[in-house]
C-alpha angles and dihedrals in degrees: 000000000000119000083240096053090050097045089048091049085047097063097037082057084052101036090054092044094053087043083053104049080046095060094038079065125224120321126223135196113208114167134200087254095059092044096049081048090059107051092040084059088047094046096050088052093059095044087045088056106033081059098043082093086228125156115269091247085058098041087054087060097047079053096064088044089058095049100050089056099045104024136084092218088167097061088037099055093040094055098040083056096057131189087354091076108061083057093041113105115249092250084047095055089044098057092044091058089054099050084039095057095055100049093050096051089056097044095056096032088067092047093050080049089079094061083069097142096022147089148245103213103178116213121176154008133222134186108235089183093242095039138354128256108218110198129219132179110222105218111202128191102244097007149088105269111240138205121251116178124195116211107225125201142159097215100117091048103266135066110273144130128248105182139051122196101202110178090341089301114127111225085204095053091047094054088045093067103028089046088042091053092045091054089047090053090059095048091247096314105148093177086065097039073059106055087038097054085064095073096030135082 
Protein backbone atom coordinates (compact mmCIF):
# COMPACT_ATOMS: atom_id res chain seq x y z
CA UNK A 1 0.00 0.00 0.00
CA UNK A 2 1.45 3.48 -0.74
CA UNK A 3 2.90 5.41 2.04
CA UNK A 4 -0.02 8.12 1.02
CA UNK A 5 -2.76 5.82 1.20
CA UNK A 6 -1.61 4.70 4.57
CA UNK A 7 -0.97 8.12 5.98
CA UNK A 8 -4.29 9.22 4.73
CA UNK A 9 -6.09 5.96 6.36
CA UNK A 10 -4.08 6.86 9.50
CA UNK A 11 -5.62 10.16 10.10
CA UNK A 12 -9.03 9.25 9.11
CA UNK A 13 -8.49 6.35 12.16
CA UNK A 14 -7.38 9.60 14.50
CA UNK A 15 -9.47 12.00 13.31
CA UNK A 16 -12.89 9.37 14.10
CA UNK A 17 -11.59 8.48 17.31
CA UNK A 18 -11.18 12.27 18.49
CA UNK A 19 -15.03 13.00 16.78
CA UNK A 20 -16.09 10.00 19.00
CA UNK A 21 -14.71 10.81 22.23
CA UNK A 22 -16.46 14.46 21.24
CA UNK A 23 -19.59 13.22 21.00
CA UNK A 24 -19.09 10.65 24.24
CA UNK A 25 -18.80 14.16 26.05
CA UNK A 26 -16.44 14.98 28.45
CA UNK A 27 -15.43 12.45 31.07
CA UNK A 28 -14.96 13.13 34.55
CA UNK A 29 -13.37 11.38 37.31
CA UNK A 30 -14.78 12.16 40.46
CA UNK A 31 -13.66 9.72 43.35
CA UNK A 32 -15.01 8.90 46.63
CA UNK A 33 -12.22 10.89 48.04
CA UNK A 34 -13.18 14.25 46.19
CA UNK A 35 -16.90 13.77 47.02
CA UNK A 36 -16.36 13.06 50.80
CA UNK A 37 -14.01 16.46 50.45
CA UNK A 38 -16.82 18.27 49.35
CA UNK A 39 -19.41 17.67 51.72
CA UNK A 40 -16.96 17.89 54.62
CA UNK A 41 -16.26 21.78 53.14
CA UNK A 42 -19.91 22.22 52.92
CA UNK A 43 -20.48 20.93 56.11
CA UNK A 44 -18.01 23.01 57.78
CA UNK A 45 -19.75 26.20 56.06
CA UNK A 46 -23.22 25.43 57.70
CA UNK A 47 -21.89 24.70 60.97
CA UNK A 48 -19.82 27.66 60.58
CA UNK A 49 -22.98 29.65 59.97
CA UNK A 50 -25.80 27.97 62.21
CA UNK A 51 -23.31 28.88 65.00
CA UNK A 52 -22.34 32.65 63.68
CA UNK A 53 -25.12 33.60 65.99
CA UNK A 54 -26.63 35.98 62.69
CA UNK A 55 -29.92 36.92 62.29
CA UNK A 56 -31.94 34.67 60.39
CA UNK A 57 -32.34 37.47 57.39
CA UNK A 58 -28.30 37.38 57.24
CA UNK A 59 -27.82 33.46 57.64
CA UNK A 60 -30.32 33.08 54.52
CA UNK A 61 -27.81 35.04 52.52
CA UNK A 62 -25.00 33.29 53.53
CA UNK A 63 -27.19 30.51 52.35
CA UNK A 64 -27.31 31.48 49.10
CA UNK A 65 -23.96 32.02 49.27
CA UNK A 66 -23.51 28.38 50.29
CA UNK A 67 -25.54 27.06 47.69
CA UNK A 68 -24.08 28.79 44.78
CA UNK A 69 -20.71 27.40 45.73
CA UNK A 70 -21.73 23.74 46.52
CA UNK A 71 -24.98 23.22 44.48
CA UNK A 72 -25.83 22.25 40.88
CA UNK A 73 -28.83 24.76 40.79
CA UNK A 74 -28.94 24.27 37.17
CA UNK A 75 -29.58 21.07 37.25
CA UNK A 76 -31.71 21.68 40.18
CA UNK A 77 -33.73 23.97 38.89
CA UNK A 78 -33.92 22.23 35.63
CA UNK A 79 -35.05 18.96 37.18
CA UNK A 80 -37.35 20.36 39.70
CA UNK A 81 -39.05 22.06 36.44
CA UNK A 82 -39.64 19.17 34.77
CA UNK A 83 -40.80 18.51 31.27
CA UNK A 84 -41.35 22.60 30.93
CA UNK A 85 -37.82 23.11 30.58
CA UNK A 86 -36.73 21.35 27.61
CA UNK A 87 -39.69 23.80 25.72
CA UNK A 88 -38.58 27.21 27.98
CA UNK A 89 -36.74 29.52 26.15
CA UNK A 90 -33.27 29.84 27.09
CA UNK A 91 -33.89 33.59 28.63
CA UNK A 92 -36.77 32.01 30.22
CA UNK A 93 -34.64 29.14 31.97
CA UNK A 94 -32.08 31.73 32.97
CA UNK A 95 -34.25 33.88 34.80
CA UNK A 96 -35.99 30.86 36.59
CA UNK A 97 -32.48 29.62 38.09
CA UNK A 98 -31.98 32.88 39.46
CA UNK A 99 -35.10 33.26 41.04
CA UNK A 100 -34.62 29.51 41.94
CA UNK A 101 -31.77 29.96 43.45
CA UNK A 102 -32.98 32.35 45.67
CA UNK A 103 -36.10 30.58 46.91
CA UNK A 104 -34.24 27.50 47.65
CA UNK A 105 -31.59 29.08 49.63
CA UNK A 106 -34.41 30.62 52.01
CA UNK A 107 -36.38 27.63 52.29
CA UNK A 108 -33.60 25.56 53.56
CA UNK A 109 -31.88 28.26 55.34
CA UNK A 110 -34.57 28.42 57.48
CA UNK A 111 -34.59 24.81 57.89
CA UNK A 112 -30.91 24.68 58.62
CA UNK A 113 -32.01 27.66 61.16
CA UNK A 114 -33.30 25.10 63.52
CA UNK A 115 -29.88 23.41 63.99
CA UNK A 116 -29.00 26.78 65.83
CA UNK A 117 -26.74 25.15 68.71
CA UNK A 118 -25.98 22.04 66.86
CA UNK A 119 -23.89 20.43 64.67
CA UNK A 120 -23.40 18.69 61.05
CA UNK A 121 -20.53 15.54 61.89
CA UNK A 122 -20.14 13.83 58.60
CA UNK A 123 -19.47 10.11 58.72
CA UNK A 124 -19.29 8.29 55.87
CA UNK A 125 -19.17 7.82 51.86
CA UNK A 126 -20.86 5.27 49.40
CA UNK A 127 -20.54 4.59 45.67
CA UNK A 128 -23.97 4.80 44.18
CA UNK A 129 -22.49 3.83 40.83
CA UNK A 130 -23.72 7.85 38.85
CA UNK A 131 -23.01 9.78 41.58
CA UNK A 132 -21.84 9.23 45.48
CA UNK A 133 -24.04 9.53 48.77
CA UNK A 134 -21.99 11.06 51.40
CA UNK A 135 -23.53 10.43 54.80
CA UNK A 136 -23.81 12.95 58.05
CA UNK A 137 -25.20 12.57 61.13
CA UNK A 138 -27.08 15.83 62.15
CA UNK A 139 -26.37 16.27 66.23
CA UNK A 140 -29.12 18.52 67.93
CA UNK A 141 -29.09 20.04 71.53
CA UNK A 142 -32.28 18.15 73.27
CA UNK A 143 -33.02 15.87 70.54
CA UNK A 144 -32.44 12.70 68.95
CA UNK A 145 -29.58 13.32 66.45
CA UNK A 146 -30.78 12.54 62.69
CA UNK A 147 -29.04 11.43 59.08
CA UNK A 148 -28.82 13.82 56.29
CA UNK A 149 -27.08 12.54 53.12
CA UNK A 150 -25.85 14.84 50.21
CA UNK A 151 -25.89 13.32 46.76
CA UNK A 152 -22.49 14.25 45.02
CA UNK A 153 -21.87 14.25 41.04
CA UNK A 154 -19.53 15.73 38.32
CA UNK A 155 -21.91 16.06 35.88
CA UNK A 156 -21.87 19.76 35.46
CA UNK A 157 -18.46 19.74 35.29
CA UNK A 158 -17.43 20.42 38.90
CA UNK A 159 -17.74 18.75 41.77
CA UNK A 160 -21.00 19.54 43.37
CA UNK A 161 -24.08 18.05 44.93
CA UNK A 162 -27.50 18.09 43.67
CA UNK A 163 -29.44 16.41 46.16
CA UNK A 164 -30.00 16.53 49.80
CA UNK A 165 -31.89 13.27 51.98
CA UNK A 166 -33.23 15.18 55.28
CA UNK A 167 -34.97 12.90 57.34
CA UNK A 168 -35.33 10.60 54.43
CA UNK A 169 -37.09 13.25 52.62
CA UNK A 170 -35.41 14.09 48.67
CA UNK A 171 -35.09 17.78 48.09
CA UNK A 172 -35.25 16.93 44.56
CA UNK A 173 -38.46 14.96 44.86
CA UNK A 174 -40.13 17.89 47.04
CA UNK A 175 -39.39 20.67 44.38
CA UNK A 176 -40.60 18.35 41.83
CA UNK A 177 -43.79 18.45 43.04
CA UNK A 178 -44.01 21.96 44.69
CA UNK A 179 -42.47 23.36 41.78
CA UNK A 180 -44.55 21.21 39.78
CA UNK A 181 -47.84 22.56 41.69
CA UNK A 182 -46.69 26.16 41.47
CA UNK A 183 -46.28 25.86 37.64
CA UNK A 184 -49.81 24.14 37.49
CA UNK A 185 -51.31 26.96 39.36
CA UNK A 186 -50.16 29.37 36.59
CA UNK A 187 -51.43 27.34 33.85
CA UNK A 188 -47.62 26.54 32.55
CA UNK A 189 -46.30 30.26 32.76
CA UNK A 190 -42.99 29.97 33.54
CA UNK A 191 -42.39 34.11 33.32
CA UNK A 192 -44.73 34.33 36.34
CA UNK A 193 -43.31 30.96 38.33
CA UNK A 194 -40.60 33.15 37.97
CA UNK A 195 -41.75 36.61 39.60
CA UNK A 196 -43.43 34.63 42.13
CA UNK A 197 -40.20 32.34 43.27
CA UNK A 198 -38.60 35.81 44.46
CA UNK A 199 -40.88 36.16 47.51
CA UNK A 200 -41.28 32.53 48.09
CA UNK A 201 -39.30 29.94 49.75
Amino acid sequence: MPNSNKSHIARRTVLSGLASCALAGPVFALDRREATQLVDQLVGQINAAIDSGISETKLIGRFERIFADYADVNIIARSALGPAARTAKPAEIEAYVVAFRGYIARKYGKRFHEFVGGKIVVTGTSDRGKFYEVMAVTELRGSAPFEVAFRVSDRSGRNLFFDIIIEGISLLSSERVEIGALLDARNGNIAKLTQDLARLG
